[in-house]
C-alpha positions in Angstrom: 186.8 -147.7 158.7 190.1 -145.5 160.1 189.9 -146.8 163.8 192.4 -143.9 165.3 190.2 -141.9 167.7 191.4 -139.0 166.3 190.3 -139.3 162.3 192.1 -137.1 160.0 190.4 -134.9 157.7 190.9 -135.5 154.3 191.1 -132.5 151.8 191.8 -132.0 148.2 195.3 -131.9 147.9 196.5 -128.2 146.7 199.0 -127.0 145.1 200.7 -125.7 147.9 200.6 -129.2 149.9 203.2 -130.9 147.0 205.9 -130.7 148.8 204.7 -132.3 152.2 202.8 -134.8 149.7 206.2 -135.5 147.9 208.0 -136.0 151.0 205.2 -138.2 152.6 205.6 -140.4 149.8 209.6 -140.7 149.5 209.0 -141.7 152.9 207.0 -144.3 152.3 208.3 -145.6 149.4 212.1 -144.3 148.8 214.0 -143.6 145.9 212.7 -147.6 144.6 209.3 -145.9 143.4 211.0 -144.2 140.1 212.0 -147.2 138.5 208.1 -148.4 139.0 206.5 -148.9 135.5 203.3 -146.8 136.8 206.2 -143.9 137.3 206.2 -143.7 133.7 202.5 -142.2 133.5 203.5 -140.2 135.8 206.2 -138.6 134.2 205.0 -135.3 132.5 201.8 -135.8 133.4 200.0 -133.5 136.6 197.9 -135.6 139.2 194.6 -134.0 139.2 194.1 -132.1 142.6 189.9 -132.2 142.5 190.6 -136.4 142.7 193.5 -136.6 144.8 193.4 -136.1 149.1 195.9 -135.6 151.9 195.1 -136.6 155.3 195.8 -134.1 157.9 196.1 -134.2 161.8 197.0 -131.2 164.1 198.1 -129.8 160.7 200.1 -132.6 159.6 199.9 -134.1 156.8 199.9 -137.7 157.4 198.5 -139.7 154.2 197.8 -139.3 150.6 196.7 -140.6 147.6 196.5 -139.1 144.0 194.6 -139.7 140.9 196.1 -139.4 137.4 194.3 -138.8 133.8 195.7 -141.9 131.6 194.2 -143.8 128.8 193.5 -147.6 128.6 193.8 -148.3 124.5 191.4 -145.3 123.7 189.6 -145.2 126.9 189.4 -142.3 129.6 190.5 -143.8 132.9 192.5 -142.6 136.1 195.6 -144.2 137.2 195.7 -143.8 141.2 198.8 -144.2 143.2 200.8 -143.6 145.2 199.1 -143.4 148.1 201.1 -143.3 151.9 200.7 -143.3 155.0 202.8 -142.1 157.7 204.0 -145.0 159.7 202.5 -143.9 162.9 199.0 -143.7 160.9 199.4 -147.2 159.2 197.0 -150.9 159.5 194.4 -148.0 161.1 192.4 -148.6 157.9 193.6 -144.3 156.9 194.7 -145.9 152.8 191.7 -147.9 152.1 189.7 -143.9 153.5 192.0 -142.2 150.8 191.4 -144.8 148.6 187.8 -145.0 149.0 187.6 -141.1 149.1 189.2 -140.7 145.7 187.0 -143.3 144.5 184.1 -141.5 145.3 185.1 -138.0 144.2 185.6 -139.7 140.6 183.0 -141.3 140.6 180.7 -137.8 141.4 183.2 -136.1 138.6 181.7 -138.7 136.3 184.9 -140.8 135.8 184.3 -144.1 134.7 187.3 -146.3 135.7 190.5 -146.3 137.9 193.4 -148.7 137.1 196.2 -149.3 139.5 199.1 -151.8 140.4 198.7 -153.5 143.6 197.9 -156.8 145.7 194.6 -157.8 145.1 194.2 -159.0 148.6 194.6 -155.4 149.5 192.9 -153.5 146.7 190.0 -156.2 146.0 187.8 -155.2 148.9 188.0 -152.1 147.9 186.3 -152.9 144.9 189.2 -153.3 142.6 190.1 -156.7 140.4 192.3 -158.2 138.1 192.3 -156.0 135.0 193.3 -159.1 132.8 193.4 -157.2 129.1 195.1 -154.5 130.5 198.8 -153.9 130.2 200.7 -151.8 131.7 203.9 -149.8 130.0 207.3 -151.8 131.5 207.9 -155.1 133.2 204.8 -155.3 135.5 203.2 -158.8 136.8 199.8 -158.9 135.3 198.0 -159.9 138.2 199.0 -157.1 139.9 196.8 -155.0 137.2 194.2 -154.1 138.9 190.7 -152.1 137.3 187.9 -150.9 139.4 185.1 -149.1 137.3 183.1 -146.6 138.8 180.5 -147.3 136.1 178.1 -149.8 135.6 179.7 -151.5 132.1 182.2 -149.2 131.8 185.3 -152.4 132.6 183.3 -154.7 130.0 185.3 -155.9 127.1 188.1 -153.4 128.3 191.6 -154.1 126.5 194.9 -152.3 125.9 197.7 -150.4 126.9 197.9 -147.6 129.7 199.5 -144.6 128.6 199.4 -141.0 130.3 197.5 -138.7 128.5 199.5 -136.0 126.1 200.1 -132.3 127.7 198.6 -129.9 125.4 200.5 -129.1 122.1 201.9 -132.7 122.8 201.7 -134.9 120.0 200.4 -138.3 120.6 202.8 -140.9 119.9 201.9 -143.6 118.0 199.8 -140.9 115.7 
């Protein structure tokens, strides 16, 4: 799929690697990606390291993507983004590898859906699709809610909103 010569390896992000992640991705996406909707499930909320991967050459890290606990209505799911790419490591196919990485590893954890915003063109062959009774929190084009599940079943008569899931000793709103 990644057709560099020289494939990165992709590891479980740590703790340590935040800041290089961090800094990866305000490259990629600049100070734009806090006014995203998806930002707000990110907000107070902690990716979860076990599901998310950075790609590393010559100890560089040069793409990631993260995975994220949220909740669609009352349903378990993962909310993944961002994911980045260093330019010099981009249209090599390295984000659809992250992608399809994380995928998997959720899938093993027993995780039965991911839910994203994105192209379809993009995302679809990667076995996402238009999540069409899903909604996002904030102005968000609904064609751009995209659901993949990991699953058989498990995106079948799925409706409702997204939200991040409550920090312990959080109480849930709306409760």
């Amino acid at each position: 799929m990644y057709d560099n010569p020289i494939s990165p390896e992709l590891l479980c992000e740590r703790p340590q690697d935040a800041p290089l992640v961090d800094a990866l991705i305000a490259r990629a996406f600049g100070p734009g990606r806090f006014v995203k909707a998806a930002e707000r499930l990110r907000e107070n909320n902690r990716p979860d390291l076990d599901l998310s991967f950075v790609a590393w050459t010559d100890g560089k890290a040069v793409g990631c993507v993260r995975l994220w606990p949220v909740t669609i209505g009352e349903t378990p799911a993962l909310l993944l983004g961002p994911f980045a790419v260093d330019g010099a490591h981009r249209s090599q196919g390295l984000g659809a590898a992250l992608i399809t990485r994380a995928c998997e590893a959720a899938a093993e954890a027993g995780h039965a859906l991911i839910v994203l915003v994105g192209d379809v063109d993009y995302f679809g062959p990667l076995g996402f699709s238009i999540a069409r009774d899903v909604v996002m929190p904030g102005p968000v084009d609904q064609r751009r809610v995209l659901v993949r599940a990991l699953k058989a079943g498990a995106g079948d008569e799925l409706m409702g909103v997204v939200a991040r899931l409550p920090s312990r000793g959080e109480p849930i709103l709306g409760a």
